[in-house]
N, C-alpha and C positions, 0 to 999 in steps of 0.2 A: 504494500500500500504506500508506504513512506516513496521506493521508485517513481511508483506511478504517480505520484504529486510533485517530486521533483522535476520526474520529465515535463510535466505541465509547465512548472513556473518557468521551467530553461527554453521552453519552446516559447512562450509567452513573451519571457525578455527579447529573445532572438528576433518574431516574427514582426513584436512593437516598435521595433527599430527603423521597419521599413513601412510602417501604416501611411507614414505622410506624403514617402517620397513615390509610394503606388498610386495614392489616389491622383497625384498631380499629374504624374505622366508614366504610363509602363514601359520601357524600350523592349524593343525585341530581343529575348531570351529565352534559352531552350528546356525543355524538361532532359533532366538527368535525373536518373537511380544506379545505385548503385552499393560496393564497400567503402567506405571508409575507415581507414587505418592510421592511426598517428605514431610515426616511426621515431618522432625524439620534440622535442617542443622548441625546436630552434625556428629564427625567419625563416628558411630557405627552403625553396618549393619541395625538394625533395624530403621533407620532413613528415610531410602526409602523403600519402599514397591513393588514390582513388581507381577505384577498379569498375569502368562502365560495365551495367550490366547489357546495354543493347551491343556492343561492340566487343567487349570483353578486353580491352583496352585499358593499362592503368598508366594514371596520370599523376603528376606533381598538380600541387594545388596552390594556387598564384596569395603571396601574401596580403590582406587587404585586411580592414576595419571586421566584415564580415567571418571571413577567414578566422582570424583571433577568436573570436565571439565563439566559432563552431568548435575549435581548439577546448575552447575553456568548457565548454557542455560535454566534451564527448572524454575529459576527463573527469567529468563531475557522474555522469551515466554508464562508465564501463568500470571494471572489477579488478582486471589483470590488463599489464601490458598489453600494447599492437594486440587489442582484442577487437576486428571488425564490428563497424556497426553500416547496418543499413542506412542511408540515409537517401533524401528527394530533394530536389533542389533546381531553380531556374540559373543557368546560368552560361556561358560562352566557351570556348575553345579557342585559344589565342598562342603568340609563338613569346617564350619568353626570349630577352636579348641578350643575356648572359649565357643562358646554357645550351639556346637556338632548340629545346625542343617544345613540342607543345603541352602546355598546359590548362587546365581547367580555372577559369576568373567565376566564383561565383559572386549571384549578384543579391537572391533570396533566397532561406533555408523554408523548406515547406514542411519536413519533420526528420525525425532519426525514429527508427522501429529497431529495439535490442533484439526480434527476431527474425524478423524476415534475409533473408537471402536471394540474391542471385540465380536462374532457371533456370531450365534450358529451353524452357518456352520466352524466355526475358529477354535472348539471344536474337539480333533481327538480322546481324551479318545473314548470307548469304544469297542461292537463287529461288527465285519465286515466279511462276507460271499461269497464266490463264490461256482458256479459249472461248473465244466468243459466239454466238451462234450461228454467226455468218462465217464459222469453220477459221477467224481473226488468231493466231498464235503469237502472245507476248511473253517475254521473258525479261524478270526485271531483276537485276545484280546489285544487292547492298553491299557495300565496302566495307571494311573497316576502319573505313582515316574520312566516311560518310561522303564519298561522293557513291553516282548511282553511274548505271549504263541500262537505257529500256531500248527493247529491239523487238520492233511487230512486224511480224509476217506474216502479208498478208494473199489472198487465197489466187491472187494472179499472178503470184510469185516473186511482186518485189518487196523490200524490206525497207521498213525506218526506223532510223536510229536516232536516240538521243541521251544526254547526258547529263549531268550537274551531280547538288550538292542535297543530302536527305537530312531529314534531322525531327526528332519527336516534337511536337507544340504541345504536346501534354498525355499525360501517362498513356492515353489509349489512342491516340493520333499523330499518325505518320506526315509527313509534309516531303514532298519531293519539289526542288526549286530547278530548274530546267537552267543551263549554260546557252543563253541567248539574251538577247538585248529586251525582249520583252518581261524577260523574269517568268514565265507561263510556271505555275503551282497546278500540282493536283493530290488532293488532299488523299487520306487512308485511316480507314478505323482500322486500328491492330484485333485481333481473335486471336490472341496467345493459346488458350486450351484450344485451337484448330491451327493452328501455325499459320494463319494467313490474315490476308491484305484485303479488305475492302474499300474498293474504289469509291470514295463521295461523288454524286453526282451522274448525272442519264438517268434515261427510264430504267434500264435495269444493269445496276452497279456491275461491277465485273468482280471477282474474287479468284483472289491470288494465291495459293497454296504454295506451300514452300516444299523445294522439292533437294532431298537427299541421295546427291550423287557418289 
């Protein structure tokens, strides 16, 4: 009981921090979950570890106001050393200029869960498949560093191809942002317990299954 009031107050202080500067204006930031691990309590990105669970992908975690705050709760909530915590959180993917690799800038913490873990439904890298009923065959390729490749073939036998940058806008929504001057977005509700993609949008959404080669 005593935890589960502390986790309240630490999420409370955390989440009040940022009431004023959300309602004014939200920038664009991405939904992350994932591990979090605190390797030693120094500045230096390498000190937290964070392990995406959609990419599986672990990151230093960029020092800021925020940062400290989540520091100071996730020693206040864990028991033993570099003991992973769950945690959600909006935030970016940037290059630090000291160490040139990338690292995770968060911007809001949304919570820490001392249980939950990482899936293998939670996992979105890879390939993903539809066909449409005009016999339409798409294949669409998550990265792991989140750019994409979609390629439809289609039933005359030519092929289109295109490309960019993917990234969650929130725990069950995929966002694919397309490498052209228009920016073209096509949105995706994640079905983790079916491993697939639903396409937002048309009379009848397309569904992407994820397929194990």
């Amino acid at each position: 009981m005593k935890k589960i009031i502390l986790f309240s107050i630490v999420l409370f202080s955390l989440l009040s921090c940022d009431i004023i500067k959300d309602s004014v204006e939200t920038p664009k930031y991405n939904y992350f979950s994932g591990g979090y691990i605190l390797l030693s309590d120094s500045s230096k990105i390498d000190s937290v570890t964070f392990v995406d669970c959609a990419t599986n992908v672990s990151y230093g975690v960029r020092n800021t106001k925020i940062s400290r705050r989540i520091k100071r709760s996730y020693l206040m909530l864990t028991t033993t050393p570099k003991q992973p915590l769950f945690v959600e959180f909006r935030g970016v993917i940037g290059r630090d200029t000291v160490t040139n690799l990338d690292v995770i800038e968060v911007d809001s913490l949304i919570g820490f869960n001392v249980e939950n873990r990482c899936t293998e439904s939670d996992l979105l890298v890879g390939v993903y498949e539809t066909t449409s009923e005009g016999g339409v065959r798409t294949i669409l390729r998550l990265k792991s560093n989140y750019t994409y490749t979609h390629n439809t073939f289609n039933a005359d036998g030519t092929e289109v191809k295109s490309s960019g940058v993917w990234f969650k806008s929130a725990k069950l929504e995929l966002v694919l942002e397309e490498d052209s001057t228009a920016k073209t977005r096509r949105s995706f509700e994640l079905i983790p317990a079916q491993n697939s993609l639903v396409e937002n949008g048309g009379d009848t959404p397309l569904v992407y299954k994820k397929v194990y080669l």
